[in-house]
PDB file with SEQRES, HELIX, SHEET and CRYST1 records, atoms N, CA, C and O in Angstrom:
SEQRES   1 A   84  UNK UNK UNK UNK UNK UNK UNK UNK UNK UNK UNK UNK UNK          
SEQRES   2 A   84  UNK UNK UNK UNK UNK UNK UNK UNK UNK UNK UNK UNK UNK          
SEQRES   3 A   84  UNK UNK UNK UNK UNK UNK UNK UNK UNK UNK UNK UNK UNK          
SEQRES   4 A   84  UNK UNK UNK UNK UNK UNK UNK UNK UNK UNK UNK UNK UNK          
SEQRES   5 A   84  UNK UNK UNK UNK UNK UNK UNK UNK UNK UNK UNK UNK UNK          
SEQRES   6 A   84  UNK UNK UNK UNK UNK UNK UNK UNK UNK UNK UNK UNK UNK          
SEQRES   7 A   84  UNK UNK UNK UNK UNK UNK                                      
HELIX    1 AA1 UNK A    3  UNK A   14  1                                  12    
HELIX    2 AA2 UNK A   21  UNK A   25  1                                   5    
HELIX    3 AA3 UNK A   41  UNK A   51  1                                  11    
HELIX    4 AA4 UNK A   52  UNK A   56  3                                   5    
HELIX    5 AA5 UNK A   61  UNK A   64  1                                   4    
HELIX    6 AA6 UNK A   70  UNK A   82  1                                  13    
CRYST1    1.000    1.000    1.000  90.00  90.00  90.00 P 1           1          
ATOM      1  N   UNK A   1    -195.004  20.480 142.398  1.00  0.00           N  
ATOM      2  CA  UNK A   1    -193.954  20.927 143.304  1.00  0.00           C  
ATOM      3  C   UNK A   1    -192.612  20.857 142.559  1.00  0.00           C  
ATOM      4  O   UNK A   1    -192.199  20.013 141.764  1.00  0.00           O  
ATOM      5  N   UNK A   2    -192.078  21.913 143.008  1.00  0.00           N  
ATOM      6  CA  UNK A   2    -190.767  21.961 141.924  1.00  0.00           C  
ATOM      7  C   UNK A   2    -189.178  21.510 142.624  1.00  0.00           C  
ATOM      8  O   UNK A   2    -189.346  21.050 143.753  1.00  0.00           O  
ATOM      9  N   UNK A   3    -188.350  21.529 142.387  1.00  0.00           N  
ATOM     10  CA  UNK A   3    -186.957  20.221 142.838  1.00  0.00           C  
ATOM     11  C   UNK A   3    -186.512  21.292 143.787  1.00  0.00           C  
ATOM     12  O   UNK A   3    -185.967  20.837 144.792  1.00  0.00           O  
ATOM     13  N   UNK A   4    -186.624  22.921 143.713  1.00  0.00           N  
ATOM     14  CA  UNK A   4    -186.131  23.568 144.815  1.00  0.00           C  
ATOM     15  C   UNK A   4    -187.059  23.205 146.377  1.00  0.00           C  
ATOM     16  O   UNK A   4    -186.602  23.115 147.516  1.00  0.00           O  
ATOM     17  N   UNK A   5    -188.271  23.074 145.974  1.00  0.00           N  
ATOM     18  CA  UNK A   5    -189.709  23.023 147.003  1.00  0.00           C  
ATOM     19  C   UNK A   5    -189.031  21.866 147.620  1.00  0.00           C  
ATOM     20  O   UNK A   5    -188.719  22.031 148.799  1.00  0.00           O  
ATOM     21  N   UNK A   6    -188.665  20.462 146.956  1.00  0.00           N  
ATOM     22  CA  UNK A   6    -188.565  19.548 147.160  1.00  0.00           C  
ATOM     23  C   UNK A   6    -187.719  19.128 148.040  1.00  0.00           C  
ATOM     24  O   UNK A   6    -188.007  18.473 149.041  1.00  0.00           O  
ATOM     25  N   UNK A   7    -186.543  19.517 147.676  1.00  0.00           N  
ATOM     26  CA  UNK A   7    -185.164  19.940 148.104  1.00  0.00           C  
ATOM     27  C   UNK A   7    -185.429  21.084 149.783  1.00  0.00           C  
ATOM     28  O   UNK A   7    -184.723  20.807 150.753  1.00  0.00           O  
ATOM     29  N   UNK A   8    -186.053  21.801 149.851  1.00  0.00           N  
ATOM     30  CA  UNK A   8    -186.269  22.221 150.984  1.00  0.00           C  
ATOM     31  C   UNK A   8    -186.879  21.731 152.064  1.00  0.00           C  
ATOM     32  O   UNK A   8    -186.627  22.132 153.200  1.00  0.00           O  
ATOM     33  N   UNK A   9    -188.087  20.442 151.677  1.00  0.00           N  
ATOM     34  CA  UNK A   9    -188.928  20.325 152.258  1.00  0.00           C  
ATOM     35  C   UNK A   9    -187.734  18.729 152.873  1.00  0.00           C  
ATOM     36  O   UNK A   9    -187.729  18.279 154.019  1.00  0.00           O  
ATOM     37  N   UNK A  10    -186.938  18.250 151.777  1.00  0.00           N  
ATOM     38  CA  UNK A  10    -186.397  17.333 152.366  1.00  0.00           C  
ATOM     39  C   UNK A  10    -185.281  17.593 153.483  1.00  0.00           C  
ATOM     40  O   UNK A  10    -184.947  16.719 154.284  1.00  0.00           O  
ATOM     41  N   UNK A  11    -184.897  18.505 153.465  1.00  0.00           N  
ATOM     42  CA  UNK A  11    -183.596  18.701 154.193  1.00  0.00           C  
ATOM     43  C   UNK A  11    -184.158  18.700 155.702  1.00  0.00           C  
ATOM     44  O   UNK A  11    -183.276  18.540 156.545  1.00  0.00           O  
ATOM     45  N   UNK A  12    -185.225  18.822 156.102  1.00  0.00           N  
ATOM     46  CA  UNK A  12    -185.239  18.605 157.826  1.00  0.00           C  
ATOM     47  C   UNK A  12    -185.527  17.149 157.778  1.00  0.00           C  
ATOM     48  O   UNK A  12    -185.291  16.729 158.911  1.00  0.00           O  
ATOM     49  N   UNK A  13    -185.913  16.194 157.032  1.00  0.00           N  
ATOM     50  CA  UNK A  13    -185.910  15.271 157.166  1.00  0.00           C  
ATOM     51  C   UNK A  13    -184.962  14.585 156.842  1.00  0.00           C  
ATOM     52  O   UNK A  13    -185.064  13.419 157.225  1.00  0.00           O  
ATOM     53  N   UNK A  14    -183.674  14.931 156.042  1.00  0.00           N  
ATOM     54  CA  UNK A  14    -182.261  14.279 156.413  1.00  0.00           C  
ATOM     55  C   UNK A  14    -181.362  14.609 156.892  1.00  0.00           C  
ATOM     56  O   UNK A  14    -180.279  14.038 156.764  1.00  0.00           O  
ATOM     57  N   UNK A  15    -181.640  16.006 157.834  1.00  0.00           N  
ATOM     58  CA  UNK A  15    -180.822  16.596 158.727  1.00  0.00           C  
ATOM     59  C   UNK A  15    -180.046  15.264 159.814  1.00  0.00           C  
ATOM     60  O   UNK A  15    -178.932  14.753 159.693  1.00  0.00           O  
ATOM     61  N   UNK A  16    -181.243  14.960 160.969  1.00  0.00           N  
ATOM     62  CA  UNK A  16    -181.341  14.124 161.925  1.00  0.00           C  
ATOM     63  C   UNK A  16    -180.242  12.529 161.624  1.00  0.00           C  
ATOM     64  O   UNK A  16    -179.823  11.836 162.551  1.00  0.00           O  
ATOM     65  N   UNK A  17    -180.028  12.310 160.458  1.00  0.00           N  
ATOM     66  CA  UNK A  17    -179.663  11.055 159.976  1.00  0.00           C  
ATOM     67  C   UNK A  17    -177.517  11.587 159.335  1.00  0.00           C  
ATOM     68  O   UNK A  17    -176.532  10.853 159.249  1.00  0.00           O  
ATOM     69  N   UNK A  18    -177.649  12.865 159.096  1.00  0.00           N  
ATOM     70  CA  UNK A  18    -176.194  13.480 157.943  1.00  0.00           C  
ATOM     71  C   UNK A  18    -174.962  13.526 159.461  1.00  0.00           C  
ATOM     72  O   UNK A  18    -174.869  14.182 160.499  1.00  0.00           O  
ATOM     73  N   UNK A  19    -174.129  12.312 158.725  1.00  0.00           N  
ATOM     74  CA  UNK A  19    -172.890  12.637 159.537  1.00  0.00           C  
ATOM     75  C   UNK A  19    -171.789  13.351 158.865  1.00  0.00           C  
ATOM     76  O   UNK A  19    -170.596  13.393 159.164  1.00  0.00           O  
ATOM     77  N   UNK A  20    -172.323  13.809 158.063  1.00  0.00           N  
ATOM     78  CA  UNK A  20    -170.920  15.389 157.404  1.00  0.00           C  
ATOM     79  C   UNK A  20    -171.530  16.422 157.528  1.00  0.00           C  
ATOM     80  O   UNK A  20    -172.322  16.539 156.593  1.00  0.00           O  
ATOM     81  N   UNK A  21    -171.566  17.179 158.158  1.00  0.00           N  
ATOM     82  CA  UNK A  21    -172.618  18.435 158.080  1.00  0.00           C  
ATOM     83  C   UNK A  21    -172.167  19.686 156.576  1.00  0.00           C  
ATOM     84  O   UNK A  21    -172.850  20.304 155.759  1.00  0.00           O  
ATOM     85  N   UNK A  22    -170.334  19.534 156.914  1.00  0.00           N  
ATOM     86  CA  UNK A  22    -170.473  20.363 155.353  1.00  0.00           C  
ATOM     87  C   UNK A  22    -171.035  19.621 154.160  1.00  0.00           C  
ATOM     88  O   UNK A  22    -171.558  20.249 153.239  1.00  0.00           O  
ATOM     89  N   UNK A  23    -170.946  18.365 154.152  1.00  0.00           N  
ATOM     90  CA  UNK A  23    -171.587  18.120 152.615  1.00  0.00           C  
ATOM     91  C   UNK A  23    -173.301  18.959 152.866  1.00  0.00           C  
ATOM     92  O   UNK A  23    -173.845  19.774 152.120  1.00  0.00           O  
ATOM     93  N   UNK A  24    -173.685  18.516 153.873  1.00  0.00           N  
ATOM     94  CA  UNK A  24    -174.995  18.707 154.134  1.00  0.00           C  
ATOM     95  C   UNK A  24    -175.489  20.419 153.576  1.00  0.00           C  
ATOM     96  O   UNK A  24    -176.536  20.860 153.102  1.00  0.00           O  
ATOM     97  N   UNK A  25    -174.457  20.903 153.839  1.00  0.00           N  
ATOM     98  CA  UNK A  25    -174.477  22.521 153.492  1.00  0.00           C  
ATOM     99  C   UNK A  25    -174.577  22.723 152.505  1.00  0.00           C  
ATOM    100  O   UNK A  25    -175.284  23.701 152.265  1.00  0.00           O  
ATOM    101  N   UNK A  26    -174.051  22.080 151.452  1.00  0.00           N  
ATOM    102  CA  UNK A  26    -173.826  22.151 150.076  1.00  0.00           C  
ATOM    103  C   UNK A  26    -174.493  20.967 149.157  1.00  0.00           C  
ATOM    104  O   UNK A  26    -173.971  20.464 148.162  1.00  0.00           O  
ATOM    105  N   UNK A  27    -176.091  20.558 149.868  1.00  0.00           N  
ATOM    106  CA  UNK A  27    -176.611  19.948 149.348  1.00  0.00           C  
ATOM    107  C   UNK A  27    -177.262  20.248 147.983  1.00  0.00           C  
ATOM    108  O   UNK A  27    -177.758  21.328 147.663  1.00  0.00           O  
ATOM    109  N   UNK A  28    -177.189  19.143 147.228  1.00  0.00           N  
ATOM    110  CA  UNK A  28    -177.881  19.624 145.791  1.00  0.00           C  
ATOM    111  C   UNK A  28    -178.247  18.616 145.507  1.00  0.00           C  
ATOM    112  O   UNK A  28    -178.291  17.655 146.275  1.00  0.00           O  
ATOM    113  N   UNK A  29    -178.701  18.623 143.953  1.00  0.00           N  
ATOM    114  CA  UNK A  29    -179.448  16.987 143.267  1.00  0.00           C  
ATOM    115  C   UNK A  29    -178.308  15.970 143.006  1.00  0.00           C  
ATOM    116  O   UNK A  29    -178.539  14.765 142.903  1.00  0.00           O  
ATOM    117  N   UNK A  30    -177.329  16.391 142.925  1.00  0.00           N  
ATOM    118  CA  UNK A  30    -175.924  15.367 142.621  1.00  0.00           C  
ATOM    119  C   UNK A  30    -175.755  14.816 144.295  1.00  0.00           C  
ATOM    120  O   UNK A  30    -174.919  13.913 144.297  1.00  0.00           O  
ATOM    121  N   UNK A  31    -176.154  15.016 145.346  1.00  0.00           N  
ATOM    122  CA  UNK A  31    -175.693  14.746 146.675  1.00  0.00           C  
ATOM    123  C   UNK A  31    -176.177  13.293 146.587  1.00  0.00           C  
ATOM    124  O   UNK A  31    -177.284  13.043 146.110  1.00  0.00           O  
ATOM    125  N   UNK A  32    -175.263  12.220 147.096  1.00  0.00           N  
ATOM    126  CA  UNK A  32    -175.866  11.037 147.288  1.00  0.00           C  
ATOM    127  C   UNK A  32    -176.043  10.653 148.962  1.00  0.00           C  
ATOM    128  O   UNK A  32    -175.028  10.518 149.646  1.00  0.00           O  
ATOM    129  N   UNK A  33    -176.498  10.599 149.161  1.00  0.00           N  
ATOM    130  CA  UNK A  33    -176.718   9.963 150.563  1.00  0.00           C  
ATOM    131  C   UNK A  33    -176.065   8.776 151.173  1.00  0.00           C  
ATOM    132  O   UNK A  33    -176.395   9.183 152.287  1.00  0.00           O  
ATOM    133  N   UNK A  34    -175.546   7.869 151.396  1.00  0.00           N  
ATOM    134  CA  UNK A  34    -174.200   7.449 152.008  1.00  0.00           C  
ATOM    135  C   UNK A  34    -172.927   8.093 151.640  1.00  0.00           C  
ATOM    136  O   UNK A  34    -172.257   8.662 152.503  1.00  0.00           O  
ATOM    137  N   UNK A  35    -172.413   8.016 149.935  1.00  0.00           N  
ATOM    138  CA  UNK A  35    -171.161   8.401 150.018  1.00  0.00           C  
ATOM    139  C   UNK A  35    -171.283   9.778 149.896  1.00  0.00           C  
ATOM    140  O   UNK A  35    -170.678   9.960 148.840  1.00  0.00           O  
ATOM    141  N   UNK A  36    -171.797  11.265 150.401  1.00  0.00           N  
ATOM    142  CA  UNK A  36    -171.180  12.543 150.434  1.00  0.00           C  
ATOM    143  C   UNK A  36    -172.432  12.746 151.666  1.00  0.00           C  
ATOM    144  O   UNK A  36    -172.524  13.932 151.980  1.00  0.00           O  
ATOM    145  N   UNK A  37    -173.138  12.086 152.213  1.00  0.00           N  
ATOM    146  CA  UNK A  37    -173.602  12.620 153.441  1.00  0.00           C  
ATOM    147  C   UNK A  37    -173.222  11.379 154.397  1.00  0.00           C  
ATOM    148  O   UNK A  37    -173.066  11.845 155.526  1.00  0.00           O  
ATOM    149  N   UNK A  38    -173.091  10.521 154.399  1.00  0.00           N  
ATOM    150  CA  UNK A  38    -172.383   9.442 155.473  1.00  0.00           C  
ATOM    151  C   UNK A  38    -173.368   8.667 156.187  1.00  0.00           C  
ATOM    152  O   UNK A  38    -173.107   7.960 157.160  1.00  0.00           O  
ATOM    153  N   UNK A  39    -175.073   8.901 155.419  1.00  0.00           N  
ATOM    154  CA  UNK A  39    -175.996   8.127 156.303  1.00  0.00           C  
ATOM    155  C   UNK A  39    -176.097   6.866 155.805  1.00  0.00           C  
ATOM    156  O   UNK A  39    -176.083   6.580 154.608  1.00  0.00           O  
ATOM    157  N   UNK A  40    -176.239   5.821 157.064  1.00  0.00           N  
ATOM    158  CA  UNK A  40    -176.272   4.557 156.653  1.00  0.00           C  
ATOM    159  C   UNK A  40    -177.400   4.046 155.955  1.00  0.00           C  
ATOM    160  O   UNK A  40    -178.425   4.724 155.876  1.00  0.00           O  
ATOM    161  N   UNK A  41    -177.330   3.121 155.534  1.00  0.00           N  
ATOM    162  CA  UNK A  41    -178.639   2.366 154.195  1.00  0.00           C  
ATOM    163  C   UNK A  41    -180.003   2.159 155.649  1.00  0.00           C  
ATOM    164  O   UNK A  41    -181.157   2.552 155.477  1.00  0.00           O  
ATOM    165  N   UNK A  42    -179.603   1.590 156.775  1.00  0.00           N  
ATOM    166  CA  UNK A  42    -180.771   1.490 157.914  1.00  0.00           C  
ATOM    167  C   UNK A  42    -181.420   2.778 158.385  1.00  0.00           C  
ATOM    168  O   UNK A  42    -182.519   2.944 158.914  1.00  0.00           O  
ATOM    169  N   UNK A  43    -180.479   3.643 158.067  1.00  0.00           N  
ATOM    170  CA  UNK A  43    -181.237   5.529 158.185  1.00  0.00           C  
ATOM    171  C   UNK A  43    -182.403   5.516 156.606  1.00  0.00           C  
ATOM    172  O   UNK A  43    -183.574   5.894 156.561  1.00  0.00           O  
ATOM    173  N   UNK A  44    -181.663   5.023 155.629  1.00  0.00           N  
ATOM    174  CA  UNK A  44    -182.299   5.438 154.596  1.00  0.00           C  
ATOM    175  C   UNK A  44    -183.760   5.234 154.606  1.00  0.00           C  
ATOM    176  O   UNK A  44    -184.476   5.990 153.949  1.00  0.00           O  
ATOM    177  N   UNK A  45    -184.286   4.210 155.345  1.00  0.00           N  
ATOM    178  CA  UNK A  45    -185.788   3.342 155.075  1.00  0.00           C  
ATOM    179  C   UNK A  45    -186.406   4.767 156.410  1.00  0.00           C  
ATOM    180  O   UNK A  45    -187.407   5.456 156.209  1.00  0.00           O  
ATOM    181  N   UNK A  46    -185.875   4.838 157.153  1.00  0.00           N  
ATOM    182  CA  UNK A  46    -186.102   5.740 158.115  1.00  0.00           C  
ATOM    183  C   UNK A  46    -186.460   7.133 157.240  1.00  0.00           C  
ATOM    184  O   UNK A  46    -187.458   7.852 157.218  1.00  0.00           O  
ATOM    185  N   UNK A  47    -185.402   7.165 156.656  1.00  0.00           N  
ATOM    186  CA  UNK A  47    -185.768   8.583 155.749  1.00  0.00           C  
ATOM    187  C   UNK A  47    -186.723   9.104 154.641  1.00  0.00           C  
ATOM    188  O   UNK A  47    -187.151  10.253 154.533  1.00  0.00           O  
ATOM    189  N   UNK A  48    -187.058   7.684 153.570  1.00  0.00           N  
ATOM    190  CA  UNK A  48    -188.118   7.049 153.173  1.00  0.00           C  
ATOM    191  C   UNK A  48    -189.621   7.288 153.670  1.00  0.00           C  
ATOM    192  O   UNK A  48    -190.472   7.943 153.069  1.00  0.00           O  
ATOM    193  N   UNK A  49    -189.789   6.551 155.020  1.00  0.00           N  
ATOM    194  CA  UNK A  49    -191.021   6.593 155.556  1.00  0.00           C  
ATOM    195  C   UNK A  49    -190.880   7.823 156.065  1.00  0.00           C  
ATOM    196  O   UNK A  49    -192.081   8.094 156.101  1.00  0.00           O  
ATOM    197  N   UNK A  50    -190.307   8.867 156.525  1.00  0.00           N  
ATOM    198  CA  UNK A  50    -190.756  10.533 156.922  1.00  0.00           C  
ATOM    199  C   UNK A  50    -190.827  11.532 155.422  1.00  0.00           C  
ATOM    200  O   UNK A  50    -191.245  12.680 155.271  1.00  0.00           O  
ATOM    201  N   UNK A  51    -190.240  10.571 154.443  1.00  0.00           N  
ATOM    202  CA  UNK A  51    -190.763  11.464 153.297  1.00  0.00           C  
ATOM    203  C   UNK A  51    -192.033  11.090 152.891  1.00  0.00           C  
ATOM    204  O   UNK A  51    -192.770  11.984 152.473  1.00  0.00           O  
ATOM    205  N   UNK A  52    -192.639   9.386 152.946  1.00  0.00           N  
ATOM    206  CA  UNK A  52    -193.833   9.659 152.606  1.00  0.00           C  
ATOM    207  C   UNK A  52    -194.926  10.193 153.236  1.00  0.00           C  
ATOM    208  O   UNK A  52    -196.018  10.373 152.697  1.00  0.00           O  
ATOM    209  N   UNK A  53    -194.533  10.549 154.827  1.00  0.00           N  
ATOM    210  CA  UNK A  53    -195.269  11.196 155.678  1.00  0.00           C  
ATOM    211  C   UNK A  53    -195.235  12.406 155.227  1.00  0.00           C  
ATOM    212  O   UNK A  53    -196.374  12.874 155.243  1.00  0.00           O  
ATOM    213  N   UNK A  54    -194.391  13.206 154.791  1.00  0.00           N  
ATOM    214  CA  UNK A  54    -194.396  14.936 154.688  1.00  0.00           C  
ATOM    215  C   UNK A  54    -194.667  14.775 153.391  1.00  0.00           C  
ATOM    216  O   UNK A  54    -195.215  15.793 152.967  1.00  0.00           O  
ATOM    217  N   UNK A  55    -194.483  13.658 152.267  1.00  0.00           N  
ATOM    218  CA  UNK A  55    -195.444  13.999 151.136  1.00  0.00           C  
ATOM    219  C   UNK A  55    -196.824  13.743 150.678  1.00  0.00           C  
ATOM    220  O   UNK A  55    -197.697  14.136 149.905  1.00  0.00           O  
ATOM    221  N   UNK A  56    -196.483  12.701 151.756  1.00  0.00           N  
ATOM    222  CA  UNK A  56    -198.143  11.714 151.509  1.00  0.00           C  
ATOM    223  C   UNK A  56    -198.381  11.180 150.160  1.00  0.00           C  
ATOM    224  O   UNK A  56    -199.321  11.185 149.364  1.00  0.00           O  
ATOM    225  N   UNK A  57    -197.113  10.690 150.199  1.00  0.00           N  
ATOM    226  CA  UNK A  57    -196.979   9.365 148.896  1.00  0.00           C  
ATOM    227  C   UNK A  57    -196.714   8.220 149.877  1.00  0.00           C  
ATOM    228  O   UNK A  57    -196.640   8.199 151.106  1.00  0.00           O  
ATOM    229  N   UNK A  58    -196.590   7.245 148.907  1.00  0.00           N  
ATOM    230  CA  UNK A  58    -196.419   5.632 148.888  1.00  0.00           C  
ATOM    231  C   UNK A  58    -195.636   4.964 148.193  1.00  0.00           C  
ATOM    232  O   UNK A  58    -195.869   4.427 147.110  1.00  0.00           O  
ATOM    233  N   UNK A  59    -194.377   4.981 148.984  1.00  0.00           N  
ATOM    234  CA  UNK A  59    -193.262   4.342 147.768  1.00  0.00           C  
ATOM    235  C   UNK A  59    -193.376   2.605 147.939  1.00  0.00           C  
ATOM    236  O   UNK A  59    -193.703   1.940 148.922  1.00  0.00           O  
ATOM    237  N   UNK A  60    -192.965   2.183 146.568  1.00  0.00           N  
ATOM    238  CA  UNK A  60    -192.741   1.003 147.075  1.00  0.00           C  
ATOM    239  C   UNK A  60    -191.019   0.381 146.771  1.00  0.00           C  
ATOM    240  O   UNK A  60    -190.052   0.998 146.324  1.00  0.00           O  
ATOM    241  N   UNK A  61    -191.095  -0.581 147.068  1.00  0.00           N  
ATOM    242  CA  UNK A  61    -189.609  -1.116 146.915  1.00  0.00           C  
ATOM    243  C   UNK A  61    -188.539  -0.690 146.028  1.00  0.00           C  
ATOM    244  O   UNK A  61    -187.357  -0.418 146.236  1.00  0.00           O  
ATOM    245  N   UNK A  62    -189.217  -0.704 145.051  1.00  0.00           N  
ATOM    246  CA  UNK A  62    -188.239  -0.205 143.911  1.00  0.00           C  
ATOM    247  C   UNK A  62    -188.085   0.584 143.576  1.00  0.00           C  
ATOM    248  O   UNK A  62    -187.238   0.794 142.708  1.00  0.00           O  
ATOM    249  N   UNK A  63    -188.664   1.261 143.977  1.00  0.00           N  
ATOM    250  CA  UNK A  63    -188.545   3.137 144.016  1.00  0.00           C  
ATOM    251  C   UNK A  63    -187.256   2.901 145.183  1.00  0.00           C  
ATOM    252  O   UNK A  63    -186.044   2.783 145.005  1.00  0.00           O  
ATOM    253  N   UNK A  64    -187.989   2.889 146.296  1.00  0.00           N  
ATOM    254  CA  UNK A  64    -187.351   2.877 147.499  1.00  0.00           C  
ATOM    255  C   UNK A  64    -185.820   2.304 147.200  1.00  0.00           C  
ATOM    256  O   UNK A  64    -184.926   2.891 147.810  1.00  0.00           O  
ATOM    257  N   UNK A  65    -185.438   1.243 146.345  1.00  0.00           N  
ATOM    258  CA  UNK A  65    -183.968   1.078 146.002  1.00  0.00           C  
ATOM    259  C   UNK A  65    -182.975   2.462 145.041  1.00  0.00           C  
ATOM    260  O   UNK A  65    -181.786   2.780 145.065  1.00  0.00           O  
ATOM    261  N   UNK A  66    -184.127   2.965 144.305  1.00  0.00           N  
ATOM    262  CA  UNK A  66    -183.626   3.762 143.612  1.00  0.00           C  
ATOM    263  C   UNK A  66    -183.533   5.216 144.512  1.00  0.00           C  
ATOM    264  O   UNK A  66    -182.936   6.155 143.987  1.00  0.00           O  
ATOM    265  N   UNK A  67    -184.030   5.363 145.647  1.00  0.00           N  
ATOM    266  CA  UNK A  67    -183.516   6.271 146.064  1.00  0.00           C  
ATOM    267  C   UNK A  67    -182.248   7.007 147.050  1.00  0.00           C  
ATOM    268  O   UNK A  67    -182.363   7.585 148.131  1.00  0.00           O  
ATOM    269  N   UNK A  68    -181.107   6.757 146.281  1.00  0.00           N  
ATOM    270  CA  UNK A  68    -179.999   6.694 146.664  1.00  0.00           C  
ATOM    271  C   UNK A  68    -179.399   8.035 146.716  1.00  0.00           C  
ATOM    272  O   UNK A  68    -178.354   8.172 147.351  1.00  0.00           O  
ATOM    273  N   UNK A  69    -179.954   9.075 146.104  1.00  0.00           N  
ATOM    274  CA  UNK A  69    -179.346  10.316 146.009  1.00  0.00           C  
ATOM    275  C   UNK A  69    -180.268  11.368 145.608  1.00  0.00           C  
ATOM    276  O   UNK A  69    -181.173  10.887 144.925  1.00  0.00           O  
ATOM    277  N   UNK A  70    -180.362  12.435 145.752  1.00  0.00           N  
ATOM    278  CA  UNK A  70    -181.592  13.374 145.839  1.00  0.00           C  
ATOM    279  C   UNK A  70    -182.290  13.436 144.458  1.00  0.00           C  
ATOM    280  O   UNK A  70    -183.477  13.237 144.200  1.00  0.00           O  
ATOM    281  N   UNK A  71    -180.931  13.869 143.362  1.00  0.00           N  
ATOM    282  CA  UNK A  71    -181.762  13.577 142.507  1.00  0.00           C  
ATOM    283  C   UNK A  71    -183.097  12.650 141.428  1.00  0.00           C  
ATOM    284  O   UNK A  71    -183.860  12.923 140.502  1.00  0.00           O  
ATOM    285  N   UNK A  72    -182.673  11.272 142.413  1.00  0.00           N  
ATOM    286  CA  UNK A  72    -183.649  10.354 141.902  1.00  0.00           C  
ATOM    287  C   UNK A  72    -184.834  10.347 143.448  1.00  0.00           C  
ATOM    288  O   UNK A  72    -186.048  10.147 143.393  1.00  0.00           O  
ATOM    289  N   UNK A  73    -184.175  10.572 144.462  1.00  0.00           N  
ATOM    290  CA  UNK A  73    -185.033  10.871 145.321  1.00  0.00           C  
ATOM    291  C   UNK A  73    -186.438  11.893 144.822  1.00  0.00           C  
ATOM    292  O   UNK A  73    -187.633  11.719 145.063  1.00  0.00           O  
ATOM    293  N   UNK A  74    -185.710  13.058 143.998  1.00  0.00           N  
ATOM    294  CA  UNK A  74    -186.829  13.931 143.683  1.00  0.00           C  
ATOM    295  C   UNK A  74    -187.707  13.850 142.768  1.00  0.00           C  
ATOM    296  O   UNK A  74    -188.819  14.356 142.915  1.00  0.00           O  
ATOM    297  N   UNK A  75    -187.263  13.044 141.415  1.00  0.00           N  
ATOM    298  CA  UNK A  75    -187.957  12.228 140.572  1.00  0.00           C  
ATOM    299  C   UNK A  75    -189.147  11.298 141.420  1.00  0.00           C  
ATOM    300  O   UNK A  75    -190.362  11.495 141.405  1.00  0.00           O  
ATOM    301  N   UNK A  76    -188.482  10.349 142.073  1.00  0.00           N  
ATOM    302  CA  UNK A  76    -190.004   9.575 142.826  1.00  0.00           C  
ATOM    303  C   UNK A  76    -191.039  10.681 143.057  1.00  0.00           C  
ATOM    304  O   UNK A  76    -192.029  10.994 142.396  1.00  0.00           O  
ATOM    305  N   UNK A  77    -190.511  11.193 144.215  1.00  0.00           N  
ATOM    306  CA  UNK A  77    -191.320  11.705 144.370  1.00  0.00           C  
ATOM    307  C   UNK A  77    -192.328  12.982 143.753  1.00  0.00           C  
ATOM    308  O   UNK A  77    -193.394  13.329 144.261  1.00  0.00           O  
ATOM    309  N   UNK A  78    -191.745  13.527 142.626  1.00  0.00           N  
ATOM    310  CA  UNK A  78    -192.368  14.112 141.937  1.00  0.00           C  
ATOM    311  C   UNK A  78    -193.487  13.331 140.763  1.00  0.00           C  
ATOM    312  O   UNK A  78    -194.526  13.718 140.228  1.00  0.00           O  
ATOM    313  N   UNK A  79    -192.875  12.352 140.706  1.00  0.00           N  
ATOM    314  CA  UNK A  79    -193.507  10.846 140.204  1.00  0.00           C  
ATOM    315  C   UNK A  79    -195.426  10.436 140.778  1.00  0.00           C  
ATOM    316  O   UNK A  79    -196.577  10.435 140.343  1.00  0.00           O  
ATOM    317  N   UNK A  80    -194.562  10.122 142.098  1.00  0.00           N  
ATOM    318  CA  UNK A  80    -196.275   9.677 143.487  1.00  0.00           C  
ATOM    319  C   UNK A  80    -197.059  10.678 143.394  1.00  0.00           C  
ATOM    320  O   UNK A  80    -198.268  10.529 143.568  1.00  0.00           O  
ATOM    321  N   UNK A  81    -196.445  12.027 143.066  1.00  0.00           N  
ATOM    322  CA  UNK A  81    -197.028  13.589 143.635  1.00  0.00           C  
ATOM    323  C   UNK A  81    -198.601  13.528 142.349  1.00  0.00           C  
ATOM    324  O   UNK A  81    -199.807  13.773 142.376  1.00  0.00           O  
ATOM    325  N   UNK A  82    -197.259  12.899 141.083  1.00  0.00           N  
ATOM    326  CA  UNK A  82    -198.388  13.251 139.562  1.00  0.00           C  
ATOM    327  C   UNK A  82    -199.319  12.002 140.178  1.00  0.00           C  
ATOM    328  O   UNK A  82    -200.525  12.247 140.205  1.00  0.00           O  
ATOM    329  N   UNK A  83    -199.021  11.075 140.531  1.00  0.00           N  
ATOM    330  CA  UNK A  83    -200.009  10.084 140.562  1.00  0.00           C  
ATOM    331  C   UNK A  83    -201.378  10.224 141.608  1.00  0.00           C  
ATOM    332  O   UNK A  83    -202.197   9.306 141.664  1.00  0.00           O  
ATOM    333  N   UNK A  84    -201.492  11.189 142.238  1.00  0.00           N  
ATOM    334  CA  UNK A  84    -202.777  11.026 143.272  1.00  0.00           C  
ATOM    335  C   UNK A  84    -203.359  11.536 142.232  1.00  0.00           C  
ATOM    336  O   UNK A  84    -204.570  11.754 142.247  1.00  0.00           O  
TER     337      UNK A  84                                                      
END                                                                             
C-alpha cells in the first residue's frame, strides 16, 4: 500500500478527532497531529486503535509513541502491513 492509499484511508479516521479543519484540508506527511491539527494525545490512542482496525495491524507502544505525525504514522504502518 502506497503513502497516497494510506493517507486516504487515514483521513476518515482523523476527521472525527481534527479541531482545525483548514489544516485538515491541507493534510500531508509533514502534518503533525496535535500541533497543526489540534487533536489531543487522549484522541491519539483513539486514533491508533481505528487504524489498527481499518488496517488490521498491531501496534505496540513504541510505535504507538512514535506516531505523532502522518509521516511516521505511515511508516508504522507500512512497517505491520510488510510484517503479516
Amino acid at each position: 500500500m502506497n503513502k497516497e492509499e494510506i493517507i486516504e484511508k487515514l483521513k476518515p479516521i482523523v476527521k472525527p478527532f481534527v479541531k482545525d479543519d483548514d489544516a485538515f484540508e491541507n493534510i500531508n506527511e509533514q502534518t503533525h497531529f496535535i500541533k497543526d491539527l489540534n487533536i489531543n494525545s487522549a484522541n491519539l490512542v483513539d486514533i491508533v486503535l481505528d487504524v489498527e482496525e481499518a488496517f488490521d495491524i498491531e501496534i505496540d507502544n513504541e510505535s504507538m509513541e512514535k506516531m505523532l505525525d502522518l509521516e511516521h504514522t505511515i511508516i508504522i504502518i507500512q512497517t505491520k502491513l510488510a510484517e503479516k
